[in-house]
VOVO-584797 format. One record per residue (C-alpha): residue in three letters; x, y, z. Coordinates in steps of 0.2 Angstrom, whole numbers, plus 5000, padded with zeros to 4 digits. Example, Ala and Ser with C-alpha at 12.3 -4.5 7.8 and 13.67 -1.06 7.14 Angstrom:
REM residues 2
ALA506249785039 SER506849955036 
REM end
This chain:
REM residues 157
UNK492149305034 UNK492949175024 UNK493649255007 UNK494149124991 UNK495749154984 UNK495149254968 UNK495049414981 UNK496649404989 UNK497849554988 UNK499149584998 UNK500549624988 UNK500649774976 UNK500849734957 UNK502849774957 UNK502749644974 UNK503249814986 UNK502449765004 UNK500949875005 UNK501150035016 UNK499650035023 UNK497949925028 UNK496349985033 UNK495149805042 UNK493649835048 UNK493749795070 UNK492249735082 UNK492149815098 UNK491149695109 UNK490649805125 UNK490349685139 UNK490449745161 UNK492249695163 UNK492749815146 UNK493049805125 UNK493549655114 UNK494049695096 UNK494249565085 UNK494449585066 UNK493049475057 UNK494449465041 UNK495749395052 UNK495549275063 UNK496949245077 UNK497149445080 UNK495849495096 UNK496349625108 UNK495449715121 UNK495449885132 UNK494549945148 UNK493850095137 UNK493550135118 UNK495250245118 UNK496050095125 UNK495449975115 UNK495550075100 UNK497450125103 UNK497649905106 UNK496649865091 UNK497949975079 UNK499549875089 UNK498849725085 UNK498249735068 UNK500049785064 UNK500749655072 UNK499549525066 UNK499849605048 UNK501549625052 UNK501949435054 UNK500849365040 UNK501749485029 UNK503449405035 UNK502549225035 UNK502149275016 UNK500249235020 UNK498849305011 UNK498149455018 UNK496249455010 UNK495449615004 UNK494349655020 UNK492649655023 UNK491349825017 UNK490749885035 UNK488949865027 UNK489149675026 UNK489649625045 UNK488149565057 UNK488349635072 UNK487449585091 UNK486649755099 UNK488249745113 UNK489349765097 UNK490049915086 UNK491149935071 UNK492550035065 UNK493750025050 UNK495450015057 UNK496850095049 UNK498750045051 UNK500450115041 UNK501649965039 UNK503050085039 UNK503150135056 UNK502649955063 UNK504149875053 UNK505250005058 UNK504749965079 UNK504649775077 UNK506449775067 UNK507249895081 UNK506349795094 UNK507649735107 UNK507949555112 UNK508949495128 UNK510149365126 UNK510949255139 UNK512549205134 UNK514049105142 UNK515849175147 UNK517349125157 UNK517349205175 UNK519149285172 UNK518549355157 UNK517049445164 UNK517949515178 UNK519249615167 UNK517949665157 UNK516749735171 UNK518649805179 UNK518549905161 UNK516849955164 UNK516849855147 UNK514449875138 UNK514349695134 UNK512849725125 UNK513749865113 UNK515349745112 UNK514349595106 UNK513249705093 UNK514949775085 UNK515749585085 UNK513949515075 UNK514049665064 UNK515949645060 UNK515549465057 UNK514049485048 UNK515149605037 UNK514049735042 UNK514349925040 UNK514150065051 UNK512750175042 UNK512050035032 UNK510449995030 UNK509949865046 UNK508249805042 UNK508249615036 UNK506149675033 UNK506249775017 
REM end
């Protein structure tokens, strides 16, 4: 459902993130399993092979879809009342609730592999040192980045 601009909220009045957003889901029951797709949002579907499936899918990816339009600084509309969705008689609805905090926290310690480019020479002392490249190149970006060990690591908040 299309929402105009006058019923947009997705910030708090002190402009904190919010910590947590309750949308209401469609579970479409068809032979090979469940969509969900949120009415409010278009873009975020899911699906599952059963109801706790899709459920437990239809939280992940409401708090990733939120999750990214926070950090694109898109407006999140004020969701739709249960009472006000049409629904087909192979379809059901549920209010789907997500806290932000825990989804921020997973995405900003979320890993990511990089490939990366060293002499020969170089990588055979180190592997002779039994040298945790991964561990080595963190502590380099940190001490570059004139990051310090115990402070607060989430470019999110």
């Amino acid at each position: 459902m299309a929402r105009s601009k006058g019923d947009i909220n997705n910030r708090q009045q002190d402009g904190d993130l919010k910590r947590s957003y309750s949308f209401p889901a469609i579970f479409e029951y068809d032979e090979d399993g469940i969509s969900v797709s949120f009415p409010d949002l278009p873009g975020a579907f899911t699906c599952g092979e059963d109801e706790d499936e899709a459920f437990r899918n239809a939280k992940e990816a409401l708090g990733l879809h939120l999750f990214g339009m926070e950090e694109d600084r898109d407006i999140i509309p004020i969701p739709t009342k249960l009472k006000q969705l049409s629904l087909e008689s192979n379809q059901a609805a549920a209010i789907v609730n997500v806290f932000m905090p825990l989804i921020r926290d997973r995405v900003k310690r979320a890993t990511v592999k990089k490939t990366l480019t060293i002499p020969k020479w170089l990588n055979d002392v180190a592997e002779e040192h039994k040298i945790n490249f991964s561990n080595v190149l963190q502590e380099a970006l940190k001490e570059r980045l004139g990051i310090k060990e115990g402070q607060k690591e989430n470019h999110l908040y």
